[in-house]
Each structure stands twice: as structure tokens, then as C-alpha cells.
C-alpha positions in Angstrom: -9.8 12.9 29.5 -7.5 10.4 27.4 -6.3 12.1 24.1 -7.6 10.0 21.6 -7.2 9.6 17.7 -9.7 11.0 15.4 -13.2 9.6 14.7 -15.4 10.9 12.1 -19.2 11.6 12.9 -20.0 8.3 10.9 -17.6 6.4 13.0 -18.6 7.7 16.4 -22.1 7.2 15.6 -22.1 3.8 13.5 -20.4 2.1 11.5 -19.1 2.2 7.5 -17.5 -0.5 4.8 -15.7 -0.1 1.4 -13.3 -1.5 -0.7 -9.4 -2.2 -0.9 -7.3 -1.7 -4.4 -3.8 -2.2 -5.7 -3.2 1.6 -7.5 -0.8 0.1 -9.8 -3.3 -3.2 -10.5 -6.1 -1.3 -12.2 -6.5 -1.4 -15.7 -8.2 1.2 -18.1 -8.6 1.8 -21.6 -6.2 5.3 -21.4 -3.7 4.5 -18.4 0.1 3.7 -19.8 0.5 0.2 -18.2 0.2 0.9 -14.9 -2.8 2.4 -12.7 -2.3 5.8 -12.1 -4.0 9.1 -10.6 -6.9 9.4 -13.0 -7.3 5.5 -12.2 -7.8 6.1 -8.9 -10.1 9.3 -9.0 -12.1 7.1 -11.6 -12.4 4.1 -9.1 -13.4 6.7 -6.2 -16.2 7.7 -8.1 -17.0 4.0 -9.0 -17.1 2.8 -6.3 -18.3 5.9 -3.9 -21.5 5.0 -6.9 -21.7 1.9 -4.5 -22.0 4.3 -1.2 -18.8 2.9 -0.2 -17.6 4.9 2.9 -14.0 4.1 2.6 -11.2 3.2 -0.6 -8.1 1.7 0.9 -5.3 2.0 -1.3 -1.9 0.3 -1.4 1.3 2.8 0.2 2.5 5.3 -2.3 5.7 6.3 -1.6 8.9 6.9 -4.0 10.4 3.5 -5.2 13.5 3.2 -6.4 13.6 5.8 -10.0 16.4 4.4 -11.5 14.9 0.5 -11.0 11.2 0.9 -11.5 11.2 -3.2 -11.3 11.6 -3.1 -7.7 8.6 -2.7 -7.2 7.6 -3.2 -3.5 5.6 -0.3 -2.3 6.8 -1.9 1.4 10.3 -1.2 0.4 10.8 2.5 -0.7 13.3 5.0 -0.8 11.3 7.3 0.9 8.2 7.3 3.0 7.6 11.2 2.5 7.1 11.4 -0.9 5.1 10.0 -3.8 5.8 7.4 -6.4 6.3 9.6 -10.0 5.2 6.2 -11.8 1.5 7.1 -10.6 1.4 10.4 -12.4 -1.2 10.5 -15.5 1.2 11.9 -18.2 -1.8 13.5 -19.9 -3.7 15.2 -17.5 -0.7 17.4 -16.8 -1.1 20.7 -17.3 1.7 21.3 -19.5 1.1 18.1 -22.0 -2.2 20.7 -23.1 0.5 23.8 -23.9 0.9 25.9 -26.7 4.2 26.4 -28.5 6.6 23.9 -30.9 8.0 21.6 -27.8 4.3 20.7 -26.3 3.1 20.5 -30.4 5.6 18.0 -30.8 5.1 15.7 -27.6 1.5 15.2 -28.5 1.9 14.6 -32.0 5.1 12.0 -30.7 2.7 10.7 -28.1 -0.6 10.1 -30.3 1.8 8.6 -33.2 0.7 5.0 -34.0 4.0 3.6 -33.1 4.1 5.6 -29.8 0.2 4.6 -29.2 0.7 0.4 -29.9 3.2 0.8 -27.1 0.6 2.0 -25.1 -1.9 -0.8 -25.8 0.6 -3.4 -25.4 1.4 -2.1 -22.1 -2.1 -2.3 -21.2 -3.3 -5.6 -22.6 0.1 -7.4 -20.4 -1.4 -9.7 -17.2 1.5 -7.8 -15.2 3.1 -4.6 -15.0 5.7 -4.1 -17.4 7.2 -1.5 -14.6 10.9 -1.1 -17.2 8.9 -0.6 -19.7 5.9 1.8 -18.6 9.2 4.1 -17.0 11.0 4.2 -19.8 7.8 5.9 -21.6 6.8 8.0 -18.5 10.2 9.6 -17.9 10.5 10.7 -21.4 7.5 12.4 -21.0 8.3 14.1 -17.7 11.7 15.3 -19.5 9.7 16.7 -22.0 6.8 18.2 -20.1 9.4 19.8 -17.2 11.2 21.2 -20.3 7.9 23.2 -21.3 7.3 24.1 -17.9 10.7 25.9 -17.7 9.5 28.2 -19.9 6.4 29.2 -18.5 6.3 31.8 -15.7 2.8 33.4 -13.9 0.3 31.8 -11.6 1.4 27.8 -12.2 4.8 29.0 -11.1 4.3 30.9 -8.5 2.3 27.3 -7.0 5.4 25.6 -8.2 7.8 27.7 -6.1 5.1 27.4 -2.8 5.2 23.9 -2.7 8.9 23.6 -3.1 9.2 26.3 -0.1 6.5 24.0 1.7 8.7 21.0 1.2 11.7 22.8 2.7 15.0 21.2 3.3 13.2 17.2 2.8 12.1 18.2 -0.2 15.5 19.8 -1.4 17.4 16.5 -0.4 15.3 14.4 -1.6 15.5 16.0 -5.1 19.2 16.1 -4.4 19.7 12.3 -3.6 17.6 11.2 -6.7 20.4 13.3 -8.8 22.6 12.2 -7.3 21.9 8.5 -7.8 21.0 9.3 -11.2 24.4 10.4 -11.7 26.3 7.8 -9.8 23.8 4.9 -9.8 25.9 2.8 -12.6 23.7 0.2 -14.2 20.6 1.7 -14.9 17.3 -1.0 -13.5 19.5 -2.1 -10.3 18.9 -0.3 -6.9 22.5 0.5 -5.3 22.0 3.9 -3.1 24.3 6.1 -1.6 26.2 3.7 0.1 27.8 2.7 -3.3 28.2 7.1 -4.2 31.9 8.6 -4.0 32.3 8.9 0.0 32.5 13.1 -0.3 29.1 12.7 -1.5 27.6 10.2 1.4 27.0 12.8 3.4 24.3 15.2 2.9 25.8 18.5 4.3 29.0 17.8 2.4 30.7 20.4 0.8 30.6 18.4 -2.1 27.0 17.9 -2.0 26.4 21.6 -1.5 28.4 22.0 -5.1 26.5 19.9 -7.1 23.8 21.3 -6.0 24.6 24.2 -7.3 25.7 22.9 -10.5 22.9 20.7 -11.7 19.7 22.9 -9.9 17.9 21.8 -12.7 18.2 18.8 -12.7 17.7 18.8 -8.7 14.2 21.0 -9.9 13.2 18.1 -12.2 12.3 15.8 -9.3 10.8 18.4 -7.4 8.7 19.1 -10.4 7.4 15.8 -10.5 6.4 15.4 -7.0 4.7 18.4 -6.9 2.3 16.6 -10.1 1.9 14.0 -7.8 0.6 15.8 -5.0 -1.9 17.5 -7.1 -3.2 14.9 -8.9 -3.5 12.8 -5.7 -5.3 15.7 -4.2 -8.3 15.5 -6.9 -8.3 11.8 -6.6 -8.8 12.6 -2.7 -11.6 15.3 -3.6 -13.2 12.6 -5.4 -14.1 11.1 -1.8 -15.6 14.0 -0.6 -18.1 13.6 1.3 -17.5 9.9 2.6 -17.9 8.5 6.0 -13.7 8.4 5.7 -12.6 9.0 1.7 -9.2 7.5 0.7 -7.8 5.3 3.1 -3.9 5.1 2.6 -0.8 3.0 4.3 2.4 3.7 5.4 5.1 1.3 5.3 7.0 0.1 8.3 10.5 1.1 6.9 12.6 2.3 3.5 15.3 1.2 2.0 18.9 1.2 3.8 20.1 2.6 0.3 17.7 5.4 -0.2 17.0 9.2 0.0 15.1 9.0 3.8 18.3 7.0 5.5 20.8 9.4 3.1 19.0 12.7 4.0 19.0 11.8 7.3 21.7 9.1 8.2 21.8 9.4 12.0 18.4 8.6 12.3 19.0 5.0 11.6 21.2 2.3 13.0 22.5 1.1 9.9 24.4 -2.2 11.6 21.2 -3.9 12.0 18.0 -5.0 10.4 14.7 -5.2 11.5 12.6 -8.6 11.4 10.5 -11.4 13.4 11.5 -13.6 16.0 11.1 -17.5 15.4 7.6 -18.5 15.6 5.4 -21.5 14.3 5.1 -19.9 11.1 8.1 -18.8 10.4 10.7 -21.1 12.8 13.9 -19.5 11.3 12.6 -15.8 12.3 12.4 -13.1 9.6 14.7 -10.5 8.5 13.1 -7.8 7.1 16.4 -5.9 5.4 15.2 -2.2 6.3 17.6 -0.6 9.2 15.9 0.3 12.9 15.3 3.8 13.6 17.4 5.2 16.3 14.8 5.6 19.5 17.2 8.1 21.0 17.1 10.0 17.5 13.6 9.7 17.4 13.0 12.5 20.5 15.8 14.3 19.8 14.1 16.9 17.5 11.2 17.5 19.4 9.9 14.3 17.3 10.1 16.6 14.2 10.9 13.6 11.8 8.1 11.8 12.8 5.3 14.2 12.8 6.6 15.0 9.5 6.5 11.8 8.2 2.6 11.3 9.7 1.8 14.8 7.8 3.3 13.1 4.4 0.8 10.5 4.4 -2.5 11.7 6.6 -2.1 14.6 3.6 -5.0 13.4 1.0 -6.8 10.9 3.5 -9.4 10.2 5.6 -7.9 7.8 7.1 -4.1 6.0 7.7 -2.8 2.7 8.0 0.2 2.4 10.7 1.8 -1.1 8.7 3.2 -3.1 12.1 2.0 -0.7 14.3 3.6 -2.7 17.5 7.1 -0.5 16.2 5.7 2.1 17.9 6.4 0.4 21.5 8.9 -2.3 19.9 11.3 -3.6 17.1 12.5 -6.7 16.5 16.5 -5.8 16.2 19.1 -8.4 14.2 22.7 -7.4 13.9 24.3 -7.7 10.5 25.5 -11.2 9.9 23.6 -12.9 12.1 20.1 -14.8 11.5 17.3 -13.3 12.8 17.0 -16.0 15.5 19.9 -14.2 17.2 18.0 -11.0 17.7 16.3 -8.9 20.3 13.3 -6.4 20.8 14.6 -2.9 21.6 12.0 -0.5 23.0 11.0 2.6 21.6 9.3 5.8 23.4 6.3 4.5 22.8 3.8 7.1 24.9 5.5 10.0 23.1 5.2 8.5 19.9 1.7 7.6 20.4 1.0 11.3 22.0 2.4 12.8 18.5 0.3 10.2 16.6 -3.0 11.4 18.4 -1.8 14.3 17.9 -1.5 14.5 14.2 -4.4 12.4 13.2 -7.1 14.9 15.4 -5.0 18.0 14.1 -5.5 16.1 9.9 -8.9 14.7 11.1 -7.9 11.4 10.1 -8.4 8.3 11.6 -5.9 5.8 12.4 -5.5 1.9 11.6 -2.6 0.0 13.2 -2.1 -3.4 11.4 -1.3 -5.4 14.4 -0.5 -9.1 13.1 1.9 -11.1 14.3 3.6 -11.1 17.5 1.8 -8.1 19.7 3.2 -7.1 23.1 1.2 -7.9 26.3 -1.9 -5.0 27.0 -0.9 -3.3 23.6 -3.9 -3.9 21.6 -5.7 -2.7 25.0 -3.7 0.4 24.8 -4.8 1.0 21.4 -8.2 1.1 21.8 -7.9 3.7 24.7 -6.3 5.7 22.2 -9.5 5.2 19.5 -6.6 3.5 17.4 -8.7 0.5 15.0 -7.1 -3.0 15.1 -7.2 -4.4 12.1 -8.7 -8.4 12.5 -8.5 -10.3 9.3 -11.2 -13.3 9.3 -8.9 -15.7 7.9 -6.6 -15.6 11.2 -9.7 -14.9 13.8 -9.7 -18.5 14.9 -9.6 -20.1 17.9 -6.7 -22.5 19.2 -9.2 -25.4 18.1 -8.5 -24.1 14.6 -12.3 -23.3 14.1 -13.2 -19.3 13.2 -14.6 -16.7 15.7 -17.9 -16.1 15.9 -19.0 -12.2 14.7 -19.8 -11.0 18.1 -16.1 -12.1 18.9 -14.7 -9.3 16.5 -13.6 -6.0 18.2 -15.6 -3.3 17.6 -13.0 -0.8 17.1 -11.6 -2.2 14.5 -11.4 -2.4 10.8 -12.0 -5.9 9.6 -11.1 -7.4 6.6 -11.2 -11.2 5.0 -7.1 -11.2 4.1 -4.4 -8.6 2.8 -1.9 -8.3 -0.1 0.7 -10.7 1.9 -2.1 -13.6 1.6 -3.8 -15.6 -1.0 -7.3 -14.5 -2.1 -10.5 -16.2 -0.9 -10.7 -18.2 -3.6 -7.0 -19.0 -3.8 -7.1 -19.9 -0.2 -10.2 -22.3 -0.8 -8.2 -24.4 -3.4 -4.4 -23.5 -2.0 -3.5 -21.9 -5.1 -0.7 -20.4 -2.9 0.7 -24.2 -1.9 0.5 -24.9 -5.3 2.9 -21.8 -6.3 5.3 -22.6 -3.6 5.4 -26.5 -4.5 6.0 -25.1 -8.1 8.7 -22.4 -7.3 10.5 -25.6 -5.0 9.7 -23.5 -1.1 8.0 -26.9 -0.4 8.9 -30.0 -0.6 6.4 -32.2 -2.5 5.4 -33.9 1.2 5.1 -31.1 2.7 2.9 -29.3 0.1 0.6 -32.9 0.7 0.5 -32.2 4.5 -0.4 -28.3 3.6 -3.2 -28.9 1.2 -4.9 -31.9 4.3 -4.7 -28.9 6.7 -6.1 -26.4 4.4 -9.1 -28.5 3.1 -9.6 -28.7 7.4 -9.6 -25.4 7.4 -12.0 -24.4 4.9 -13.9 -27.1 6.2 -13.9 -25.0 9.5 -14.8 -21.6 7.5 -18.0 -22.9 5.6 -19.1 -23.9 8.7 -18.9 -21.2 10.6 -20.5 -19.2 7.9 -23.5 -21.7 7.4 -23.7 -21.3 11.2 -23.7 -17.7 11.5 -26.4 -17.7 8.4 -24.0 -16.4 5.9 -23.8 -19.5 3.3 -27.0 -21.2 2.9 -27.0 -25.5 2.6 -26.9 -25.3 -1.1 -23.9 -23.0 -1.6 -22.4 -25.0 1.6 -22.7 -27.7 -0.5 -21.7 -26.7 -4.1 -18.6 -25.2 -2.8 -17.0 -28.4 -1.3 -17.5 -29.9 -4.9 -15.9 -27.2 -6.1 -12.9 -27.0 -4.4 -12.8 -30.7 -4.5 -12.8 -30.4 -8.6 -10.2 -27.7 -7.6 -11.6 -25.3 -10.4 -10.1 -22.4 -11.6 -12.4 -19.7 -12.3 -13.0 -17.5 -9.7 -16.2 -16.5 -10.7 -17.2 -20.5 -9.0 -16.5 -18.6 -5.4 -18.4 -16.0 -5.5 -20.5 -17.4 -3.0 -17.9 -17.9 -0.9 -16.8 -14.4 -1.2 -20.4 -13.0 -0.7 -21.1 -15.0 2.5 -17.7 -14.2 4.0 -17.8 -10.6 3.7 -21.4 -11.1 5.0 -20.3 -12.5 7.9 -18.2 -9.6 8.1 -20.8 -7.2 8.0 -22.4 -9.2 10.8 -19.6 -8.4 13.3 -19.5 -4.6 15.4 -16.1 -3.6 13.8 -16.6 -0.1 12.8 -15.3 -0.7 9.6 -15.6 -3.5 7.0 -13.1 -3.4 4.1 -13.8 -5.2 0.7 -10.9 -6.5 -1.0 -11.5 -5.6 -4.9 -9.6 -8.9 -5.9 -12.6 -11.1 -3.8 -15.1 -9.6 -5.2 -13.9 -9.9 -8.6 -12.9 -13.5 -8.4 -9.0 -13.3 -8.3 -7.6 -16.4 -7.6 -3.3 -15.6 -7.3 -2.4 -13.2 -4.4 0.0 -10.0 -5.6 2.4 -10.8 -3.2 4.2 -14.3 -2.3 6.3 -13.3 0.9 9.4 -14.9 1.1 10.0 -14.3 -3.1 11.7 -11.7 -5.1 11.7 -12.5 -8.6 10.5 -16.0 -8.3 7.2 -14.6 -8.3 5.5 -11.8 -10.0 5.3 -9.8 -6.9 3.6 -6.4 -7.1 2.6 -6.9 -11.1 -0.7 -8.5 -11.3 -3.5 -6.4 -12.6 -7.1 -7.1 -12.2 -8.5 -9.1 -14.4 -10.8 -6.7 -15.4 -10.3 -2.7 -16.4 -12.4 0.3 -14.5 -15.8 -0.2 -17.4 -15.6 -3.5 -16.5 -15.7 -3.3 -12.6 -18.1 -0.5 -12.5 -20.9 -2.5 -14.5 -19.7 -6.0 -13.1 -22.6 -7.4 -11.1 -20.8 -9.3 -8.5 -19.2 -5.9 -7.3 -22.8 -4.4 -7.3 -24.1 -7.9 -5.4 -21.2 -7.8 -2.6 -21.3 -3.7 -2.3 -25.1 -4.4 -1.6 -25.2 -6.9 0.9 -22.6 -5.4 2.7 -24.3 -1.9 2.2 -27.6 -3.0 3.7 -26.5 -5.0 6.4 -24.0 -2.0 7.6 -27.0 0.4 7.1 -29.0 -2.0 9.0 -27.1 -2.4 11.7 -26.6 1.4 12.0 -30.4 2.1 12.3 -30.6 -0.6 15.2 
């Protein structure tokens, strides 16, 4: 029998939906600027209240401490640990403490000063990410200071996780101290490339010394991913009981200048990048700026690195996304200096690495997604599906060469299908090219070519309302309505609401197992949270919802798209 990936009961049998969410994008009336832990155990509930199956989420990894403004969750320092930012300052333990210090951080914290910082930070369009860190570290400080003092039970779990985390977790907390105490310029991301050479390499005598020296210090960043990991946990406990639960995503690489490629430096061929070869889309290619992993280093260890890095992130989830999942057979490889049309696919081990990927998810019972846009090797997708792994179809690139959309029978039915991700616009800034407009603003297209753009994009929603009024999705009326409104090119997304509803209908109608709801559709969003090919042109990674966790959980057209999607799943399943 072919090993295979795990499959829940509800997957094996039928199918499931549910939605999709930006952690840091949620809004609430007690978060500090930024969606956090609580946030997200709130929005399981919320939406679970809508028998969602499944709550994708975006990756979580560690960013950059000492620059919270980069703010990519695709471009970490490390891909086995958590993001501190997301921790609920208040629902730590120690913030509820007896004695002088813990008196004195809640009086600081509910001051009036102190709390009109708090609801500026949450009333901003964006993510202040400076801002929210600078008010979240001081309230780490404070809370890792009043839990130096304690000893008993909370301890004793403190000192099991950090014996769990072993030697990763240990140089982790190193490098972060490190950085901190070479890093220069505080809000710019240098790394360990820029450190004092003695201390570049992590089994350095000199490393080993300052260890020794600052332990605390090197203690205060374990501390803080061990309140991660356990307030992740209940927001993961939340979903008990779903078809799947909390659905997370692991990036493709980390940061050349980061604790994973410092902890660990022969792991990584550091003269080269990985990116995209020329296509139509992109003619110039794409450099991506993360370095390759070493294939050869990859097997060395038994594949210890690797399973370790799967158990990071199938911890806390029902299911995982693989992001660019063709690395496991393939990268694209370009040497430093050069463009990224002068480089070359390098293969990796690509059996083994799938082996210890079936491997993990049946031993974590969690099932696996590989996002498998873009270029994708001949028979891969086939080998995928031997191996129970879901593709992951997005309806705004199912189309034929004709330009005009798949039908739903077309979809594969292992699969998880979805309408469009965090790299593309919204539905409703697709329908009115909200994202030519941006790039016509920020100067990526010339005022021609944005003309040319906005011809082929009125084509092809042209194409998409058709294919939903033909697969009895959009009724004539709403077929209708909505090419006057994107004619009138207006701006409130609730006016697409019925595009949103019949396209996630259409969804429903295919056999993909899973049906994924993006949380900006359904509440009308009309800018995407990522522009690729920007840094700080753009407010990349900032955008919060337009509406805080009260207001999505009583907002009917959540309820209205949940429903139709619901029944029709349910529906199908009884069939």
C-alpha cells in the first residue's frame, strides 16, 4: 500500500469548508494594535458558530524582534518558532500576580495615558507594527521580571518546555541576544552576518561565553516563546472538534540574516537565492532573496532538521500548508549577482522528503496542503495526489487557454479550493482592478499599460460572471447589476457581495474536499494585504479588517456566505 498523508474521517468520507484570516488583520475592542492569540481563539469560536470545518490562518513564525516593521510572515527569521508580537499581554499569567512589580504594571497599563495608546493603536487602518512593539516588549520585560521570582508548578512547565526545545530552542534565544546586542540601529533587520566574526559561528567559543554571561537575557526569549506556545494551544483547543481546526502555513524560506541560517549555517548555500524562472507573468524571472537549502545537508542528519521543522508547525493544527510545495522535488537556484534569468532548477531528494512528510503529518494527524502555483514539474501534481497531499486550485487562475474559467466538475477533488490568496487582489478588487490602479499610482505601470490591463481585466470578469450565471451561481439580475457596477467602478465593497456569494457558490459546487472562504470577500474588502513586487511602497502586511470580531460575528453577509456554502457542502455530503 502507498504511504499516504493524513485524512480526517470528515475528509475521507466527504467533504468540509471554512474560512481564511490575517492574525495580525483582526481588530477588537481589547487587542493592542495588532490581532493576537485571544483574537484568534475569539474568531475560532465565531466562526466554528458558523459550523466552519476549517480556520486557515496566515504563517506565524518569529519576524525580525529588533524591526517589527518588517513585517512579512513569508520572510522570517525562523520557521520553528512563534511570532512574540501575537502574544495577548493580558492574558498572561503573570500580568494577574500578586506583589509590588505586577501592582505596578497594571496600574501603568490601565493608566489613561497608557490606555489612549491602546485605542489609538486600535482605531489605525494599518498596523502600527513600531509602535504596538514598543508597548508589548515593555510589557514582556516587566512580566519575565515577575516571573523570575516565582518558583512551583508554572516553573517547573517553564523548565519542560525549554528542555523540549533542546539545543533550537537554546540558539535561537541565543541569536535574538545576540542581535539585540549587536544589531546597531534599532527598526532595521541586519543579522549575524553584520555580528563581530567570533560570534558568526554558533559553537564559537565566544558564543559559548556570552551565553554564559547574559543567561538571562538568553531565558527572556525562551520565556516568551513558551507564552506563545500556550496561548496558541487554547486558540487551537478552540477548534476542537472540527472536521480539521486551525489550518496554518509554513513559509518556503527565512531570512539569509536570521537565527534558522545562524543556528545552523551549513544547512544553506548562502551564495545564491532562490526565485522563478522568466515566464509570461513575470518575463525578468523572480528572485526571491531567501538562500537554497543544501539537498546534500538536507539527508545528512537522518532528515532531523526537517522533521523538526514539520513538528514546529503541524504542533497546534489540523492541518498544514506546504507554501511552494514543488521545493520539495525542485528549486529555482540564482547565483549572487546575477538576475534570476541566469538561473537553474537544482533537484532535491524529493521521495525522502516526501516519505518524512507522510510521515509526520499521519504521526500529528494532520493533513497536508501544498500550494502548487506557478511553474509545477511534469507528473508532480499526480504524485501528490498518490500521496493524499490537497492541491490547492484558486478559481481566479482555473481557466482555460481560451481565457474563460473551468467548469466545477473540472476542479480536483483532492484539493482545497479557494477564490484568491494574500499575494492577489480581493474579488471585489479584482472586479474593478483596484490592484492596476495601485500599481499605475505607485509608477510599476506605465499609464498605457495600466489601459491595456484594465481592457483585459473587464474580459476577464466578463468571462467569470459568465461562467457563474452558467453554472447557476449568479442569477440574470445580479449578472446584470454587477456589470453596472463595475462599470461605475464603485467603491464599496459591500456592492459585490453578490459576486462574492455566487463565486464561493460555485466553489461549493466543485468535488474539492475543502472549500476555503477568504474573511476579506466575504466582508467586502476591496485592497489586497500584499502587493508583490513592493516593500514599502505599499502597505504590505498592515491592513486590518474593516471591521473588529462584534462586528464580523453579527455581520449578515458572513452569516449569508457561511450558509450557502454550509448547505451546499452538507448537501453534497448526504448525496
Amino acid at each position: 500500500m502507498t504511504p499516504h498523508a493524513y485524512l480526517p474521517p470528515a475528509l475521507e468520507r466527504g467533504r468540509t469548508w471554512g474560512f481564511a484570516l490575517n492574525l495580525y488583520a483582526l481588530r477588537s475592542q481589547r487587542n493592542w494594535g495588532v490581532g493576537d492569540f485571544t483574537d484568534l481563539r475569539e474568531a475560532v469560536r465565531i466562526l466554528r458558530g458558523f459550523d466552519a470545518g476549517v480556520i486557515g490562518i496566515n504563517p506565524l513564525h518569529a519576524l525580525h524582534y529588533l524591526a517589527p516593521d518588517a513585517a512579512s510572515p513569508y520572510s522570517p527569521t525562523s520557521r520553528y518558532f512563534l511570532n512574540p508580537l501575537y502574544i495577548d499581554v493580558e492574558a498572561v499569567e503573570e500580568f494577574e500576580a500578586a506583589g509590588e512589580r505586577a501592582d505596578a504594571l497594571r496600574r501603568r497599563i490601565s493608566s489613561e495615558v497608557f490606555r489612549e495608546t491602546l485605542a489609538g493603536l486600535r482605531a489605525t487602518r494599518t498596523v502600527e507594527y513600531a509602535r504596538v512593539a514598543r508597548a508589548k516588549w515593555s510589557a514582556f520585560e516587566e512580566l519575565y521580571a515577575i516571573f523570575s521570582a516565582r518558583k512551583g508548578e508554572r516553573r517547573r512547565a517553564f523548565e519542560a518546555f525549554v528542555q523540549r526545545g533542546g539545543i533550537r530552542l537554546e540558539r535561537f534565544a541565543l541569536y535574538e541576544a545576540l542581535n539585540e546586542r549587536f544589531a546597531g540601529d534599532a527598526g532595521r533587520v541586519r543579522g549575524w552576518m553584520t555580528w563581530p566574526q567570533e560570534y558568526r559561528d554558533p559553537a564559537s567559543p565566544a558564543v559559548a561565553a556570552f551565553a554564559a554571561r547574559y543567561r538571562r537575557r538568553v531565558r527572556y526569549y525562551q520565556y516568551l516563546q513558551w507564552l506563545a506556545d500556550g496561548q496558541l494551544a487554547q486558540a487551537a483547543a478552540q477548534a476542537q472538534g472540527a472536521a480539521i481546526g486551525l489550518y496554518r502555513d509554513l513559509a518556503v524560506g527565512v531570512d539569509r540574516g536570521g537565527a534558522d541560517v545562524w543556528s545552523e549555517p551549513d544547512a544553506y548555500v548562502l551564495e545564491e537565492s532562490v526565485g522563478a524562472p522568466p515566464d509570461p507573468f513575470g518575463p525578468l524571472g523572480q528572485n526571491w532573496g531567501f538562500p537554497p537549502a543544501d539537498p546534500e545537508r538536507l539527508l545528512r542528519d537522518g532528515g532531523t532538521s526537517f522533521r523538526e521543522l514539520l513538528r514546529a508547525n503541524m504542533i497546534h493544527a489540523g492541518a498544514l500548508r506546504i507554501d511552494h510545495v514543488m521545493g520539495l522535488m525542485r528549486l529555482y537556484r540564482i547565483p549572487s549577482g546575477k538576475p534570476a534569468s541566469e538561473g537553474a532548477y537544482v533537484s532535491y531528494p524529493f521521495e525522502q522528503l516526501l516519505g518524512m512528510l507522510l510521515s509526520e503529518s499521519v504521526g500529528a494527524r494532520c493533513v497536508v496542503v501544498g500550494e502548487d502555483l506557478g511553474t509545477v514539474p511534469e507528473g508532480f501534481r499526480e504524485r501528490m495526489g498518490r500521496a493524499a497531499i490537497l492541491s490547492h486550485p484558486l478559481l481566479l487562475f482555473e481557466r482555460d487557454f481560451d481565457g474563460r474559467f473551468r467548469a466545477p466538475h473540472e476542479y480536483p477533488a483532492l484539493a482545497l479550493a479557494t477564490a484568491t490568496t494574500h499575494d492577489l487582489p480581493t474579488l471585489g478588487g479584482w472586479a474593478i482592478g483596484r490592484d492596476i490602479d495601485v500599481r499605475e499610482e505607485l509608477g510599476l505601470l506605465r499609464p498605457a499599460d495600466a489601459v491595456e490591463a484594465r481592457s483585459l481585466r473587464r474580459i476577464d470578469l466578463s468571462h467569470l460572471l459568465e461562467a457563474l450565471r452558467a453554472h447557476a451561481a449568479l442569477g440574470e439580475a445580479d449578472f446584470h447589476s454587477l456589470h453596472a457596477t463595475v462599470d461605475a467602478k464603485v467603491a464599496q465593497g459591500e456592492c459585490y457581495e453578490p459576486l462574492v456569494r455566487a463565486a464561493y457558490r460555485f466553489l461549493a459546487e466543485t468535488p474539492s474536499r475543502v472549500v476555503l472562504i477568504q474573511l476579506d470577500d466575504a466582508l467586502g474588502e476591496l485592497d489586497q494585504v500584499n502587493l508583490p513586487g513592493t516593500f514599502v511602497e505599499y502597505t504590505n502586511w498592515r491592513r486590518k479588517t474593516s471591521f473588529d470580531l462584534e462586528g464580523i460575528a453579527a455581520d449578515p453577509r458572513v452569516a449569508a456566505i457561511a450558509g450557502e456554502v454550509r448547505e451546499r457542502i452538507r448537501r453534497g455530503n448526504q448525496g
